[in-house]
C-alpha positions as CSV (number, residue, x, y, z in Angstrom):
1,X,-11.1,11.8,-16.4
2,X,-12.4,10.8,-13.0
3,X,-15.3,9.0,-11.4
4,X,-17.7,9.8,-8.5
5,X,-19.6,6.8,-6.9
6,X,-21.2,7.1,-3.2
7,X,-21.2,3.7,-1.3
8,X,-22.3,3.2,2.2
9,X,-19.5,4.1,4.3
10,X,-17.2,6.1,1.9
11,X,-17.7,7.9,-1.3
12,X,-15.1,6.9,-3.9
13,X,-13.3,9.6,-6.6
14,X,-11.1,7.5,-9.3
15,X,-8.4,9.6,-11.4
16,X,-8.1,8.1,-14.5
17,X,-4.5,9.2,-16.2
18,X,-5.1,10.1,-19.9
19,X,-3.3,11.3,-22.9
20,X,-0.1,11.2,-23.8
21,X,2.2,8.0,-22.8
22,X,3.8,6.7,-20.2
23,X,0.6,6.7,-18.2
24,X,0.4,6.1,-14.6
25,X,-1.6,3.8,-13.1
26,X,-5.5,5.0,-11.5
27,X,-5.5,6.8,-8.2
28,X,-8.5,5.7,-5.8
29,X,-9.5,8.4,-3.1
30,X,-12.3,7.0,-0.3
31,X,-13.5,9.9,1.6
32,X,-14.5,8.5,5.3
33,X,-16.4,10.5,7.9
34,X,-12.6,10.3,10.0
35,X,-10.1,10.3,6.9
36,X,-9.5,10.2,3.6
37,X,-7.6,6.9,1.9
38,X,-5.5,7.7,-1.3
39,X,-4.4,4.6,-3.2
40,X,-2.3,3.4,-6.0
41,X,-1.5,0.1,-7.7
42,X,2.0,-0.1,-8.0
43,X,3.4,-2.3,-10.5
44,X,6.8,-2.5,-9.7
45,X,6.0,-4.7,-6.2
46,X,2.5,-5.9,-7.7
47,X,0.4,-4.2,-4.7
48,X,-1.7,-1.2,-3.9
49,X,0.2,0.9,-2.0
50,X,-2.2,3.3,0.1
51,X,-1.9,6.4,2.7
52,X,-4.4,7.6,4.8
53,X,-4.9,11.5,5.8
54,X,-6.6,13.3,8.7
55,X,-9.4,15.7,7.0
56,X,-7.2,18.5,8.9
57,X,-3.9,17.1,6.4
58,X,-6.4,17.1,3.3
59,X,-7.1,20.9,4.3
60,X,-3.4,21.5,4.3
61,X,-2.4,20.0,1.6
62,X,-5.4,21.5,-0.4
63,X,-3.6,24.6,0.2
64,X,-0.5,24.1,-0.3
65,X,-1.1,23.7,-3.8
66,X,-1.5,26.9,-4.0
67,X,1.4,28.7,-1.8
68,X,5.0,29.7,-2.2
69,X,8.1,27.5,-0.7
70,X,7.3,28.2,3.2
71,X,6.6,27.0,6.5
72,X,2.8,27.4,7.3
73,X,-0.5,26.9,9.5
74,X,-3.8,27.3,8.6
75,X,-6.1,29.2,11.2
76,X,-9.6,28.2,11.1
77,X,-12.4,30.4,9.6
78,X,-14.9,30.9,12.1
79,X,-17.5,31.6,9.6
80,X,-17.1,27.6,8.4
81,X,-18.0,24.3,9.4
82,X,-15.2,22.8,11.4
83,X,-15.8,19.2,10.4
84,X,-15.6,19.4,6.4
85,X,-16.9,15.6,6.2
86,X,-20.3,16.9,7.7
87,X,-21.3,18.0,4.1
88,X,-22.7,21.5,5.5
């Protein structure tokens, strides 16, 4: 399950783990107009632990998800936007 929620500077995507035990605790993306924020309470040091990503490391890792074990770059479409934040 997941939630969707716009506020004013960001808009917020919460994974919610479900199922089956041991569950993990929620993962809180914040989608910037310069980054992206991934965060995690961890509750083995009692705090959120949190990384930031460049939208060109969110494209990457996007799709690597999908690729063999290898070394790669991505070479941009020039059919697309460049700036994926700008929502075109």
């Amino acid at each position: 399950m997941f939630t969707i929620e716009h506020e004013f500077d960001s808009t917020v995507v919460t994974l919610v783990d479900e199922g089956e035990g041991p569950l993990l605790e929620d993962v809180t993306i914040n989608a910037f107009a310069e980054c992206v924020t991934v965060e995690q309470f961890d509750p083995r040091t009692d705090r959120v632990e949190k990384i930031t990503l460049s939208y060109s490391q969110l494209r990457d890792l996007a799709a690597a998800l999908d690729l063999p074990e290898g070394v790669y770059r991505l070479v941009p479409d020039e059919a697309s936007p460049q700036d994926p934040a700008s929502g075109s």
